[in-house]
N, C-alpha and C positions, 0 to 999 in steps of 0.2 A: 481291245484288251479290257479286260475287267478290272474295275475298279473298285478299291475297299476306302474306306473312310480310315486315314490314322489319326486315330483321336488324340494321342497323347502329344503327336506335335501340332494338330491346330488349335487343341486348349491351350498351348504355353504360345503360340500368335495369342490368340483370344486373349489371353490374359495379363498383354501388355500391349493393350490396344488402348490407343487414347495416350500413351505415354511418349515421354518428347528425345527417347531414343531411335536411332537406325535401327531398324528390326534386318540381321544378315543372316539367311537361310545358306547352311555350309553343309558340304559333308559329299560321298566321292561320285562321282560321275554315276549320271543314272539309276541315282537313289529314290529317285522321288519329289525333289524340290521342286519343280515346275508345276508337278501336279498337287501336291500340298500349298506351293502361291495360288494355282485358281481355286483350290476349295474354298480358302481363307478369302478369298473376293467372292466367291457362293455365298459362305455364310454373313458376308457385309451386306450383301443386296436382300439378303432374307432378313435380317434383323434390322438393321440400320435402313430402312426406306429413304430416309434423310442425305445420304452417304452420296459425294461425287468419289468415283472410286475410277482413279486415270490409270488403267492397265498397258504395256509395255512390253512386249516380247520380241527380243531381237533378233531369235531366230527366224522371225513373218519378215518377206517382203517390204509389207508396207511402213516398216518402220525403219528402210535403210537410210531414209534423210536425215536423220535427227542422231546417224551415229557418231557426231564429234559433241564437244558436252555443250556448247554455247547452242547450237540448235536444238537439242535434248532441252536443256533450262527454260529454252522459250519457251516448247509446244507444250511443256506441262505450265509452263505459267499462263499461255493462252486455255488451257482449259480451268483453271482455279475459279470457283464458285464459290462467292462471300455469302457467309451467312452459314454454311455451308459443311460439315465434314469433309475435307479432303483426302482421299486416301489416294498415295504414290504407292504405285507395284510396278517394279523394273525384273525381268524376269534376261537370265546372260548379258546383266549389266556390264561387265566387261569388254564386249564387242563393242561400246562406245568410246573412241577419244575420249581420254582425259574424264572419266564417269565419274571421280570423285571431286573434281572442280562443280558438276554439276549438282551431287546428290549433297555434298559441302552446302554450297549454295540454296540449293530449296530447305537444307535445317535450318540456316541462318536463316531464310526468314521467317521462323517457328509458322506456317501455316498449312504446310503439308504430316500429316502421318506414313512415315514413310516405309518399304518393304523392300530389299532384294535379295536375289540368286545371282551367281556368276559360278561360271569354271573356277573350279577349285585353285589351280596353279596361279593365277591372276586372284584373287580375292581369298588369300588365307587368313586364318584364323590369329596370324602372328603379324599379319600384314595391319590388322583393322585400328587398331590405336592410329597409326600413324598415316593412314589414308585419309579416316575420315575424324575431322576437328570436337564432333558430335561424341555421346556415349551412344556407343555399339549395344544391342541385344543380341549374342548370337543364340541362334534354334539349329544344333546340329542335329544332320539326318543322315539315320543308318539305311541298309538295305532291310528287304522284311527280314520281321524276327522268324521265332519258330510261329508264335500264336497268331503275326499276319497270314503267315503262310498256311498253316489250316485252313483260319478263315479265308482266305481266297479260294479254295480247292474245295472248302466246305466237309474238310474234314471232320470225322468226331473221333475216332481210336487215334492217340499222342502218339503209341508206341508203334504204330506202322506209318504213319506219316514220318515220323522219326528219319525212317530209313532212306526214306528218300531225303527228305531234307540234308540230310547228311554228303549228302554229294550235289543236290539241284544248289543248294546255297539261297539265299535272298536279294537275287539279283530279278525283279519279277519282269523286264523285258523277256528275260528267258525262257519263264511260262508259257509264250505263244507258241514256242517249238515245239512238235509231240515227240520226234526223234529227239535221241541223245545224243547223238553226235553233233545235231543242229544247235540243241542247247549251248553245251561248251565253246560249239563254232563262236556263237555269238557272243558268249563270255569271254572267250579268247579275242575278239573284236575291238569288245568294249575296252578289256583294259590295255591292248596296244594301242590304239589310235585315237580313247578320249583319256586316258589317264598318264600312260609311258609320254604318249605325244605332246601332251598341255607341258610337262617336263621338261621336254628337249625344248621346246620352244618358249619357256620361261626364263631359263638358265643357261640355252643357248650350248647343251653341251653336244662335244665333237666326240666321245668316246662312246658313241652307242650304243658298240659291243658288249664295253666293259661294264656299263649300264646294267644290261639284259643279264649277266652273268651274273651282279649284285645281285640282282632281282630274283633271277633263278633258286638263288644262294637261300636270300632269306624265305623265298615260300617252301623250299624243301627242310625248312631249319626251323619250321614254326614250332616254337612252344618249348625251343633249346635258348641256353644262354648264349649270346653271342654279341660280338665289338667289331667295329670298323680296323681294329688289327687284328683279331683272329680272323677274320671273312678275307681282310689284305691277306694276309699270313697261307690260308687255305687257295687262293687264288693263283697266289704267286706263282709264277715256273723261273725256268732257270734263264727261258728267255724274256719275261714281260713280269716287271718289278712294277708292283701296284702301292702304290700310295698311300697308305691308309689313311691323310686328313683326306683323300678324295672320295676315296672312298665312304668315311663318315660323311658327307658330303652331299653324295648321291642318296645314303640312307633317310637323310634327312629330307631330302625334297620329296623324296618315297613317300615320307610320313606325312609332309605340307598335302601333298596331294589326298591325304586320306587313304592310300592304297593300304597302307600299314599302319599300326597303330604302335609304342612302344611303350612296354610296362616294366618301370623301374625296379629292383629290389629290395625290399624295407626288410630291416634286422629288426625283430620281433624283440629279442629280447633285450638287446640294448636301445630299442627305439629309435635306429636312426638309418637315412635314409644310404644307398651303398653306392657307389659311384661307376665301380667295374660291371662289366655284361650287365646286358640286359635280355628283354625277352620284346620278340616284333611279333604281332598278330595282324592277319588280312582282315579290313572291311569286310570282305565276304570271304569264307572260305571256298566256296563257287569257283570265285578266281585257279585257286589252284589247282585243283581234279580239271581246269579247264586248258591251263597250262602247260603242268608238270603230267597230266595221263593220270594210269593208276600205278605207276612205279613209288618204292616207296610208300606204299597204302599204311596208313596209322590210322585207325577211326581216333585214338586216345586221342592227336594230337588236334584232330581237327576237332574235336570233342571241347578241347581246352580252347580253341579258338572259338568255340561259338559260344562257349560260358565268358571268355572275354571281353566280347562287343557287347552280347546281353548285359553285363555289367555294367560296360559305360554307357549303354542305351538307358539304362535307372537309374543313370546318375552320379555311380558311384565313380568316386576316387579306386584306381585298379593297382595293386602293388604284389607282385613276388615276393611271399614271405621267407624270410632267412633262419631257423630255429637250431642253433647247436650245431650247423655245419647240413645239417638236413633241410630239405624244400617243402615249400605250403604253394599251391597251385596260386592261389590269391587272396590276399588281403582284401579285400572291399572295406572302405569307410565312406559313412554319407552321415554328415553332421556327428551326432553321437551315440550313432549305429558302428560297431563291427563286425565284420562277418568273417571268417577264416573256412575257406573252401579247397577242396580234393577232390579232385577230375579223374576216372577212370571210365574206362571200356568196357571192363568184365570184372566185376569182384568175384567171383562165384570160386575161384582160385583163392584156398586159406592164406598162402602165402602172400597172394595180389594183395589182399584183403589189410593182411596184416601191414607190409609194405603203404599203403595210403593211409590207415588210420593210425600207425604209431607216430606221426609229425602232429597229427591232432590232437593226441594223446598228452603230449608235453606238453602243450601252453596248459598255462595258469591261471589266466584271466576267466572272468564266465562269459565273455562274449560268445556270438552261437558257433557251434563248430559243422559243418554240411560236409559230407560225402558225395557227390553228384556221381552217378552210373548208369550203365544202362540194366536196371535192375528186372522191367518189367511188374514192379513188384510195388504194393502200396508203402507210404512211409514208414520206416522203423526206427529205432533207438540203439546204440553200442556204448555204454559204457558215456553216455550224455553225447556219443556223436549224434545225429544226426543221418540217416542213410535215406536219401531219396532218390526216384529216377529222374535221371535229368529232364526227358521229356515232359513230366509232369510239373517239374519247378521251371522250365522257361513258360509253360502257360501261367504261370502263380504266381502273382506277384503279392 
């Protein structure tokens, strides 16, 4: 498999290197984290000559001794080297008994710098306060964006590479397949047996079915509002009365896992945040062209899903904007940046046209207002919107 260097998540390792936090690499099954820990011990041994660097992968063999945490705590303390840089890299730290007794432990003795990965289900992001005693760094990792993706395939024209990406997704095991059918095969793999699975055997749930048919629920509903009682409510038959806190339930382990993502909706113009429906987005949109087929085809919605991730991939705070009873695709705010964005397929339709820029139209503020489509067309200006093609703003940062 070909491998591309992603720089933006081993400059934010690099950049709190040396500091007396657990560095926790998160983010959904077969993103990249294992390959992003070896880079980060690449570039130690290239820069740091100096560097004991004790790497760990519990997926080898040779490291099934040390999977309870008191044999783990030894064998890196029998490698420790005074004088020394220590660098700890535990790559499916989870697979050990009791892993934060151990990684606990090597903080407490401030002499290790330390790094790991685990399965998402076992080592969440809600989980880390209260695992580890230590202040936590997390580095979340997405699948590729659109601009890795070029960059692997070595593309140079956005707007035909576009077209694929729009359905391959950034799931890059997938890449190896040259059929499409093989593609999805494998996406459809991944997310039953490393994602739905790490679930069931997290939470221990017996409703499987009713699992799959949440699941179903929310990838054909991407980029609509939706509640653990409208999804009950929709569910429901005359013979099988669904729960709706269970339901909320299972959506939320959805999310631990990273499979889905949930973007809340902020009222613009009373400033405050809204409690009812929200909006769920896939890690990859991959996932569902691999799932669901091509029933139900929206490029808009997956469109909106891949401006979503790209979002929280830079950082931003992601928000459903609410204006006068009318919709803003997304709010983004990242410190004291706003940005107020409209997701569409095709403007080229006056009415389409008119339909996504009159919510932009209304705010007030001078923050920037963006049109994202698929224009094919260099940037332009409406009335102070903004009109760009999408594919040219996920390469633009």
């Amino acid at each position: 498999m070909r491998l591309i260097e992603r720089t933006d998540y081993l400059n934010k390792l690099i950049s709190v290197t040396g500091t007396p936090d657990i560095k926790v690499i998160t983010g959904v099954r077969r993103s990249g984290k294992s390959k992003l820990l070896e880079a980060f011990g690449d570039y130690i041994r290239k820069t740091n000559l100096d560097a004991n660097i004790i790497h760990i992968n519990f997926n080898l063999p040779e490291f099934e001794e040390y999977l309870d945490y008191r044999s783990l705590y030894d064998y890196i303390g029998s490698l420790y080297e005074p004088g020394k840089e220590n660098f700890v890299l535990i790559d499916e730290v989870q697979m050990c008994d009791g892993f934060e007794k151990a990684i606990n432990g090597l903080h407490a003795s401030e002499r290790y710098d330390i790094y790991i990965t685990g399965s998402n289900a076992f080592l969440l992001s809600s989980d880390l306060a209260t695992l580890f005693t230590g202040r936590t760094f997390e580095v979340r990792v997405f699948p590729f964006s659109f601009a890795e993706y070029m960059k692997y395939y070595g593309y140079t024209d956005s707007y035909s590479a576009f077209e694929r990406y729009l359905t391959e997704g950034g799931m890059a095991g997938s890449y190896l397949y040259k059929n499409a059918d093989d593609k999805f095969s494998y996406l459809s793999d991944v997310f039953n047996t490393l994602i739905v699975r790490d679930i069931r055997q997290k939470y221990k749930i017996r409703n499987v079915a009713l699992m799959d048919r949440i699941t179903d629920f929310m990838m054909d509903n991407l980029s609509n509002l939706i509640s653990a009682r409208s999804i009950a409510d929709t569910l429901t038959s005359n013979k099988d009365k669904i729960n709706h806190k269970t339901v909320g339930s299972y959506m939320q382990y959805l999310c631990n896992a990273f499979a889905f993502y949930r973007i809340r909706r902020y009222d613009i113009h009373g400033k405050k945040y809204l409690t009812s429906n929200d909006k769920y987005y896939m890690s990859d949109h991959g996932f569902r062209y691999a799932k669901l087929g091509t029933k139900n085809m929206d490029y808009g919605r997956v469109m909106e899903n891949i401006v979503a991730i790209e979002l929280l991939r830079r950082g931003y705070e992601v928000y459903v904007g609410v204006l006068y009873k009318k919709e803003i695709d997304f709010v983004a705010i990242k410190r004291n940046e706003k940005i107020y964005i409209q997701v569409s397929d095709n403007i080229s339709d006056e009415k389409t046209f008119s339909r996504e820029v009159t919510p932009l139209l209304n705010i007030r503020d001078a923050c920037t207002s963006l049109l994202l489509a698929n224009t094919s067309h260099d940037d332009y200006h409406h009335e102070g919107i903004l009109i760009v093609d999408i594919s040219n703003w996920l390469i633009t940062k």
